[in-house]
C-alpha positions in Angstrom: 13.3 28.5 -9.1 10.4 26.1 -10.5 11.7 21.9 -9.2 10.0 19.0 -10.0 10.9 16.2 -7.8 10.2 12.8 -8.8 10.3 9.3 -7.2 9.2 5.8 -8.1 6.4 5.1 -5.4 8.4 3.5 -2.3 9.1 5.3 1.2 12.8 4.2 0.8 13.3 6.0 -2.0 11.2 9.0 -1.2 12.1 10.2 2.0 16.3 10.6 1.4 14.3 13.3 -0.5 12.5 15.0 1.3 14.8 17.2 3.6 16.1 19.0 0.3 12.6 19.1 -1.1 11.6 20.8 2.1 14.6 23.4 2.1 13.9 24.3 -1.1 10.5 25.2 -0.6 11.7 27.4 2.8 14.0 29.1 0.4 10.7 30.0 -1.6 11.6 27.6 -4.2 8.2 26.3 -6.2 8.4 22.5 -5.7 6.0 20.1 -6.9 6.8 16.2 -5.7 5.3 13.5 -8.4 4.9 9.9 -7.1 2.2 7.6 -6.5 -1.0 8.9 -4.6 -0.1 6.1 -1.8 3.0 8.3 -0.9 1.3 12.1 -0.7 1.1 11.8 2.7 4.8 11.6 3.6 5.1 15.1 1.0 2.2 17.1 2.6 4.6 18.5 5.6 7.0 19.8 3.1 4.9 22.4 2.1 5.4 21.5 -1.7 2.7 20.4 -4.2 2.0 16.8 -4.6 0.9 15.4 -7.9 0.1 11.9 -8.4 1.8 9.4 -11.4 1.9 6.3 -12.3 1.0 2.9 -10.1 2.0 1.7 -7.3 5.2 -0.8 -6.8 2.7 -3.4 -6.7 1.7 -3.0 -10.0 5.4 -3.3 -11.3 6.0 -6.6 -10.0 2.7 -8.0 -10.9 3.9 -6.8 -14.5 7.0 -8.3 -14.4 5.3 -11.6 -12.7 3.5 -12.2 -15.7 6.3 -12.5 -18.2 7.8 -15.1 -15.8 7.1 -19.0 -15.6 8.4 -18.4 -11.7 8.6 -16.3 -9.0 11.2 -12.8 -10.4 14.3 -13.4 -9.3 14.0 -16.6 -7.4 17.3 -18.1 -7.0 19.2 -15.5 -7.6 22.7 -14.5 -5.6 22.5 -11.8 -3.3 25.3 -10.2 -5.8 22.8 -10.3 -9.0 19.8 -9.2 -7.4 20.3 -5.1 -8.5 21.5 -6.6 -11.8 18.0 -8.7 -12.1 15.7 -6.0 -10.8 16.8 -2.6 -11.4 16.5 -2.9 -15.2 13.6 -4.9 -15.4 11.0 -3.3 -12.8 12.3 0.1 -12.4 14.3 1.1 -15.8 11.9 -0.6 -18.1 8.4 -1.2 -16.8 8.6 1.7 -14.0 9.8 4.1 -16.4 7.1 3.6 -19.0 4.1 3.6 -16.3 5.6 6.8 -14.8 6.8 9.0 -18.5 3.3 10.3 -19.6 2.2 11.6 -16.4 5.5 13.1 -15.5 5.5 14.8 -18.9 2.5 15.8 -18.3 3.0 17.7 -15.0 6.6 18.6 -16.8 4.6 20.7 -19.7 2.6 22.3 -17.5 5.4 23.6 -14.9 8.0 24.3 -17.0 10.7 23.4 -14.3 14.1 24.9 -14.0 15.4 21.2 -12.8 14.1 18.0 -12.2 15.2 16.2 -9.4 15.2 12.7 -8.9 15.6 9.4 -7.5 18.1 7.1 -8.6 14.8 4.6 -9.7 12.9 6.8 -11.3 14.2 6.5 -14.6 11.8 8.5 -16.5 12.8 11.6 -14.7 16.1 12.5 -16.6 14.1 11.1 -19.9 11.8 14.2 -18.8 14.2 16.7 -18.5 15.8 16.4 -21.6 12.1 16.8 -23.1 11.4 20.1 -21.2 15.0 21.4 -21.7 15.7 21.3 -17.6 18.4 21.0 -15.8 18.4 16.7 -14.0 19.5 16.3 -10.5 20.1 12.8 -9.8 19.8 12.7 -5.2 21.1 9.2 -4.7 19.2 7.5 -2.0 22.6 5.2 -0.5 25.7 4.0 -2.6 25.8 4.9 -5.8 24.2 1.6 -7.6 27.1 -0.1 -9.5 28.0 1.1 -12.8 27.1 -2.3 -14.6 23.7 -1.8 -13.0 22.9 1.3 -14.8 24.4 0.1 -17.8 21.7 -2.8 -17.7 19.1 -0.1 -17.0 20.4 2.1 -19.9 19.5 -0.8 -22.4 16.5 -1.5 -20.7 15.1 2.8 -21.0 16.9 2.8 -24.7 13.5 1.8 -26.8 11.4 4.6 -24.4 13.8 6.9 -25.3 13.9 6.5 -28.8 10.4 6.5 -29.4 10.8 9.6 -27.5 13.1 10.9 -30.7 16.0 11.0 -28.2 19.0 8.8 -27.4 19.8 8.0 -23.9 23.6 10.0 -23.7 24.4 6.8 -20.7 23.9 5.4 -17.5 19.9 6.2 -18.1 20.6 10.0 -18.4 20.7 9.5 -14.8 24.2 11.4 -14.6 24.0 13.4 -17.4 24.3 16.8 -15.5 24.6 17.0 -11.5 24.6 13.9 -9.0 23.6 14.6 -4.8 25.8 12.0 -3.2 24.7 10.9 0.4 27.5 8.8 1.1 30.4 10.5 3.1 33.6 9.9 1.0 35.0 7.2 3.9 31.8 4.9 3.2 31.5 5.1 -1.0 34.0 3.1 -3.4 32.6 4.3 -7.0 32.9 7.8 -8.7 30.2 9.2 -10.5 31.1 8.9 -14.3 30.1 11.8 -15.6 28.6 15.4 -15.3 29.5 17.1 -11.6 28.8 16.0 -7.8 27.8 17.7 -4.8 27.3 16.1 -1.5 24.3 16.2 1.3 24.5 15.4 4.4 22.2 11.9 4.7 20.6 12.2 8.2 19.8 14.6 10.3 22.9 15.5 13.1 21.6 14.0 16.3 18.8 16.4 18.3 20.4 15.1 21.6 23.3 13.9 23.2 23.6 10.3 23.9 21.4 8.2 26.6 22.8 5.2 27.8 21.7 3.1 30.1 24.1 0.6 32.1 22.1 -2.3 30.5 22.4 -2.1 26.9 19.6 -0.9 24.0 19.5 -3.3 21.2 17.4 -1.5 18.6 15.7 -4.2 16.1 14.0 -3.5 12.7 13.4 -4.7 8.7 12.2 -1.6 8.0 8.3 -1.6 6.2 9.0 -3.5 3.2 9.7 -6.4 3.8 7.0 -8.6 5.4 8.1 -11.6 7.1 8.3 -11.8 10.5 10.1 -14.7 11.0 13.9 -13.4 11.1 12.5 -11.2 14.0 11.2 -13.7 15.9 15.0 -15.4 15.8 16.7 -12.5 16.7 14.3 -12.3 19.6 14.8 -15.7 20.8 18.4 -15.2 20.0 18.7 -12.1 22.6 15.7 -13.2 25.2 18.4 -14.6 27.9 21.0 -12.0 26.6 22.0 -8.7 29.9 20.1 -6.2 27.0 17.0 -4.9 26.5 15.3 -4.7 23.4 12.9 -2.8 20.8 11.7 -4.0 17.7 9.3 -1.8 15.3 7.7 -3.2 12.1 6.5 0.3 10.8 3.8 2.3 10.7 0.7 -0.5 9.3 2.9 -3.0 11.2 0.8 -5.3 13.9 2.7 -6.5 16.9 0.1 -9.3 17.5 1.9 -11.2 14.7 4.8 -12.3 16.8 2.6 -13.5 19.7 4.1 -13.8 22.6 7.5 -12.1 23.3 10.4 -12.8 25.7 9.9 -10.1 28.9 13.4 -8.1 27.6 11.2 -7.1 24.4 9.1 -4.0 23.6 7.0 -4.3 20.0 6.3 -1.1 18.4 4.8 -0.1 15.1 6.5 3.3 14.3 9.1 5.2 16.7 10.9 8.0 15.0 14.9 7.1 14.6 15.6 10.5 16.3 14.5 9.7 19.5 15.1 5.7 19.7 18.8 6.1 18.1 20.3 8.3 21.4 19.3 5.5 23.7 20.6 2.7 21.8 23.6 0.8 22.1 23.7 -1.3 18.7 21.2 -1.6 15.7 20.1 -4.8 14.3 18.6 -3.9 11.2 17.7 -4.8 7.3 20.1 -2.3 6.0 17.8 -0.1 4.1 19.7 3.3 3.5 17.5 5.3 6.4 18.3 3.1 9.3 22.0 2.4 7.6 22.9 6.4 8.3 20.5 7.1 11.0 22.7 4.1 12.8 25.8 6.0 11.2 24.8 9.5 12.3 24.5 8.4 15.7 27.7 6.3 15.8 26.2 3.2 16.3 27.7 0.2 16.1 25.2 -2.8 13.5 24.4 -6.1 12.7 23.2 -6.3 9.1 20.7 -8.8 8.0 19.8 -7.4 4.2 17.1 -8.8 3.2 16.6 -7.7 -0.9 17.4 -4.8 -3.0 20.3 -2.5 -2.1 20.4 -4.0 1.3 23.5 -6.4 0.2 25.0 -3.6 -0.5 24.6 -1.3 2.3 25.9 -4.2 4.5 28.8 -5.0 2.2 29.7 -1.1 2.8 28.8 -1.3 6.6 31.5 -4.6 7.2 34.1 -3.2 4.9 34.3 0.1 6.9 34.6 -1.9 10.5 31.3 -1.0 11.8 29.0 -4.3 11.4 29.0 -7.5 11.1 26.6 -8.8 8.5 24.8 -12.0 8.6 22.3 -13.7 5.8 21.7 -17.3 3.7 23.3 -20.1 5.9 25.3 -17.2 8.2 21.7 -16.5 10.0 20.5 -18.4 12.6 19.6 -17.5 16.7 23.1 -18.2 18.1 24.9 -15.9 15.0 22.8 -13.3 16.1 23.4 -13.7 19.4 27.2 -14.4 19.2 27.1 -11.4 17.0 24.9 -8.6 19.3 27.9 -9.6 21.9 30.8 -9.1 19.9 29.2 -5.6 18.4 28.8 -5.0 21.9 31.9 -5.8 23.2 34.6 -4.8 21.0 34.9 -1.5 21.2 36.3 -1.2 17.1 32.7 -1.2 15.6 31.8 1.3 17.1 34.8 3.8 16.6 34.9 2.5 13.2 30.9 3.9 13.2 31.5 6.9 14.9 34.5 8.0 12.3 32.2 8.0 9.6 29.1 10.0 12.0 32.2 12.5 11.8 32.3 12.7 8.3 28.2 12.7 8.3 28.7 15.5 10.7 31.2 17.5 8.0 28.6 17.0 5.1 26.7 20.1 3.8 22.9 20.6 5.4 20.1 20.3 3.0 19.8 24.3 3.2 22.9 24.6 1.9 22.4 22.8 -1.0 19.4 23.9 -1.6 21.2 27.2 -1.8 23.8 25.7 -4.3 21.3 24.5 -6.5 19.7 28.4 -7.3 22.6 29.6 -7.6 23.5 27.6 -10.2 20.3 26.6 -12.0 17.9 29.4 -10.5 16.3 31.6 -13.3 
């Protein structure tokens, strides 16, 4: 089977895709991933074939800033924020910086299915083109249905100078949808076409490692990049009986927080697999790899979403029992602290998180669906 994976140019949305990308190709599958070139990297240990389209995320919002008198999407609600962004940098100018390559590397493949993103909106416009089969791997929730309806307005003129019509939502459901949610965490259906289900982390490699004082994991994953809510947690938990590590990703620099309290360790990058056994809670952005690498692990979280689908994730997270979420006025050093305690000390969060690392547990691996998938659409 001939896949073409696609995915605007963001770790976040790339690497929920990458476990099924790499199954596929140890199923001897031919996959070729298409992003931006600043992403090959993170595709090279696959073992598929990278090509490079479009620009880079930077270029989007630049785009988009130039069509504004002020900053995009400053004063917005935390509840408007997909609704502002999703069709205006992703469905509308992300789209049409990423169609002509994709096509491109489309024509020339000839893929059985394209496989994609839930941002990459030229992807299902692509498949229709080249008569394959779309595959819509959702990257966290399912984004809500009056989001994609924006985003279908906003893709309508691309495809109709295309000669098509959009058949809804984008394309983006049009034939088969991946869902990474376990059923206990997601509140929307898909609308239309079928569903399958993936499991969204990795089960843990080990069995927990606590220590009698507790391991407060701390992170705002790579995006975003101010510093200044992690220096309040860390004052917020300096006194506090726990011990704590903070990463700011892989081009992160720990001398931007100057000096820290003695309970604190900086890091740039630590892989989730081997931090998450030894931790106790998660205090975290709420971007959709830390979200179910806390889950998986049956850790118990304090949300503090900072942009995008982050609101959403910890909307999710306190509706289920296993978080409690803090932003806008709720933030400050003594919420954190009062709320690393209470996570801590009532033993609800985390049963509530390690019901749904069941359910994570009970969802298909990446090889199985991978298998599913030729079945189905192999030639």
């Amino acid at each position: 089977m001939k896949v073409l994976v696609a995915s605007v140019p963001a770790l976040g949305h790339l690497l929920p895709l990458l476990p099924l990308t790499e199954a596929l190709v140890r199923q001897g599958d031919a996959v070729t991933v298409a992003s931006h070139s600043g992403v090959a990297s993170h595709v090279e240990p696959t073992g598929a074939t990278f090509c490079a389209v479009g620009h880079d995320e930077a270029a989007w919002f630049e785009r988009l800033r130039s069509r504004t008198r002020g900053a995009p999407g400053d004063g917005l609600a935390p509840s408007r924020i997909n609704q502002y962004f999703v069709p205006r940098v992703f469905a509308e100018i992300g789209a049409d910086d990423m169609v002509d390559d994709l096509l491109d590397v489309a024509r020339r493949l000839e893929p059985d299915v394209v496989l994609f993103e839930p941002y990459a909106f030229a992807a299902p416009l692509v498949a229709r083109l080249v008569e394959a089969r779309s595959v819509q791997h959702l990257v966290g929730p399912m984004l809500g249905h009056e989001v994609m309806a924006l985003a279908d307005d906003a893709v309508s003129p691309l495809w109709r100078s295309m000669g098509l019509d959009s058949p809804g939502f984008a394309g983006a459901y049009a034939d088969t949808t991946i869902e990474i949610c376990p059923a206990g965490f997601e509140v929307l259906a898909v609308p239309s076409g079928e569903s399958l289900s993936i499991r969204p982390s990795p089960l843990p490699a080990s069995r927990p490692v606590r220590t009698e004082r507790p391991l407060v994991y701390v992170t705002l994953g790579s995006f975003f990049a101010d510093v200044e809510p992690i220096r309040v947690v860390l004052a917020s938990l300096a006194d506090e009986p726990v011990d704590v590590v903070v990463t700011l990703g892989a081009h992160g620099d720990p001398a931007v927080l100057g000096e820290v309290p003695a309970n604190a360790t900086i890091e740039g990058f630590v892989a989730q697999a081997e931090l998450l056994p030894r931790c106790s809670a998660v205090v975290h952005h709420c971007g959709g790899g830390t979200t179910f690498g806390a889950l998986a692990h049956g850790l118990a979280q304090v949300a503090l979403p900072q942009g995008a689908d982050n609101f959403i994730n910890a909307a999710l997270l306190e509706r289920a029992g296993a978080a409690v979420s803090l932003f806008g006025e709720s933030f400050s050093a003594a919420a954190v602290r009062a709320s690393v305690r209470r996570v801590l000390d009532d033993a609800s969060f985390t049963a509530a998180a390690a019901t749904i690392a069941r359910e994570i547990a009970s969802m298909p691996a990446p090889e199985a669906v991978a298998a599913t998938l030729r079945q189905r659409f192999g030639t």
